[in-house]
C-alpha positions in Angstrom: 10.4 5.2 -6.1 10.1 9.1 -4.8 6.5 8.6 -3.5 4.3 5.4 -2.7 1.0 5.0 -1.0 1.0 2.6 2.4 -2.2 -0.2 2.4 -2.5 -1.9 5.6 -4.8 -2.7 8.5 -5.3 0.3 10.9 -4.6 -2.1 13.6 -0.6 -2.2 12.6 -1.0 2.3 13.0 2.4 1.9 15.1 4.0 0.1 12.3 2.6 2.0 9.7 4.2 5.0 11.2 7.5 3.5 11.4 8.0 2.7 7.7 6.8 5.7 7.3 9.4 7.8 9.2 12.3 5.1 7.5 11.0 6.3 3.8 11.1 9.8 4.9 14.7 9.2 5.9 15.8 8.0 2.6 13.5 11.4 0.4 10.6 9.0 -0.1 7.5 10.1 0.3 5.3 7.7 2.5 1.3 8.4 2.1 -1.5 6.7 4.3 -4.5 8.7 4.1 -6.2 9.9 7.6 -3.5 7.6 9.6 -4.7 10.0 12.8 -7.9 10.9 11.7 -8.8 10.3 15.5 -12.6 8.9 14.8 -12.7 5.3 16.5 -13.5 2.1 14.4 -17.0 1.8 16.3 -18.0 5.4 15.3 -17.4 5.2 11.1 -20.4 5.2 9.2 -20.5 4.3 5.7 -20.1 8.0 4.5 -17.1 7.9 6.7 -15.6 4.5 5.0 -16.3 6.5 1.5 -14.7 8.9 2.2 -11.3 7.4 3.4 -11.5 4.9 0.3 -11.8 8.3 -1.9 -8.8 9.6 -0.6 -6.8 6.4 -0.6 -7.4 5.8 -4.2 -6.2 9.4 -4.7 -3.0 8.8 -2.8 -2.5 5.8 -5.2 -3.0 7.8 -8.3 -0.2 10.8 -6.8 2.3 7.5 -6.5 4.3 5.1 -8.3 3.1 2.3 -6.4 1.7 0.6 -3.4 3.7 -0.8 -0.4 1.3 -4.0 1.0 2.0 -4.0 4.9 0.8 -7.7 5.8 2.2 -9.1 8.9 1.7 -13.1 8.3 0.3 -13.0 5.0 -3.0 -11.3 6.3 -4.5 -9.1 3.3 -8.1 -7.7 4.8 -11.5 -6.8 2.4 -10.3 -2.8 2.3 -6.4 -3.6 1.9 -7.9 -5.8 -0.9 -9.9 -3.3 -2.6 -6.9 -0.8 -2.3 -4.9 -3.6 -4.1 -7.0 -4.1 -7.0 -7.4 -0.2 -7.6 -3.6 -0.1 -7.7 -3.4 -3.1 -10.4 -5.5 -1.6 -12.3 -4.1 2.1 -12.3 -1.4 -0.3 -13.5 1.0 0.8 -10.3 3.8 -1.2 -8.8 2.2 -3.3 -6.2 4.8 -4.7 -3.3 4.1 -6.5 -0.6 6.3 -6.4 2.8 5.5 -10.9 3.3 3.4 -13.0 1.1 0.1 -12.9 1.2 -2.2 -15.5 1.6 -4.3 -15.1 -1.2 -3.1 -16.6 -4.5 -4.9 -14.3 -6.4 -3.1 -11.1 -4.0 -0.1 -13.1 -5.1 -0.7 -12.7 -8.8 -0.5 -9.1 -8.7 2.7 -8.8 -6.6 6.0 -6.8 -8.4 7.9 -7.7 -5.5 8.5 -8.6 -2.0 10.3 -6.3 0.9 10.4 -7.1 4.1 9.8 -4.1 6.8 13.2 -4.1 7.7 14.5 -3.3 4.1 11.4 -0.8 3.2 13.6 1.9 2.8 15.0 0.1 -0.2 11.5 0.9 -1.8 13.8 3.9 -2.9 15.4 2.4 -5.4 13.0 0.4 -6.8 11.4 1.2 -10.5 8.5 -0.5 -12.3 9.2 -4.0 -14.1 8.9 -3.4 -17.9 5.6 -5.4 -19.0 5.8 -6.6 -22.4 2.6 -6.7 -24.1 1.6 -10.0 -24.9 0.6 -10.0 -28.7 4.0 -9.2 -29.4 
């Protein structure tokens, strides 16, 4: 992969960072829409939620896939939504640990842990074989 979009709970922002600097380190491009937007979680309005899912879903369309950060399984509502826009933009979804979800599962390509993210590099879409074949 040259470029893939990050999903993940504001709350890991340190983390986030981190895999991000690791992809960049390796030529792969590493997009999480307004990571330092600066507006605090008590101050965002729903124009303000629109807005950041707008331009998420158009980080996903610019990439090959989505890289899942979920420390402990824990997928959230947004991370979720982000998810099902990927799967059916019919991108790569990978998640860095198993989610909880069954469902989340389903719609997994792959699993990489944080500490191998920067192999996200080399990995391509799985071939899908239609299934009236």
């Amino acid at each position: 992969m040259e470029r893939v979009t990050i999903s993940s709970s504001l709350k890991h922002k340190e983390l986030i960072k981190s895999i991000i600097s690791e992809l960049e380190k390796v030529d792969v491009i590493a997009l999480f829409p307004n990571l330092d937007s600066g507006v605090k979680k008590e101050n965002v309005d729903l124009e303000f939620m629109k807005k950041l899912e707008t331009e998420h879903f158009e980080a996903i369309d610019s990439s090959e896939g989505l890289y899942v950060i979920c420390p402990n399984g824990y997928v959230g509502t947004l991370v979720s939504v982000e998810i099902g826009y990927a799967h059916a933009q019919n991108k790569v979804i990978i998640f860095s640990e198993t989610p909880e979800d069954l469902g989340l599962q389903a719609m997994a390509a792959a699993y990489i842990p944080l500490e191998k993210a920067n192999t996200l590099k080399y990995f391509t879409h799985p071939v899908k074989i239609p299934l009236n074949v």
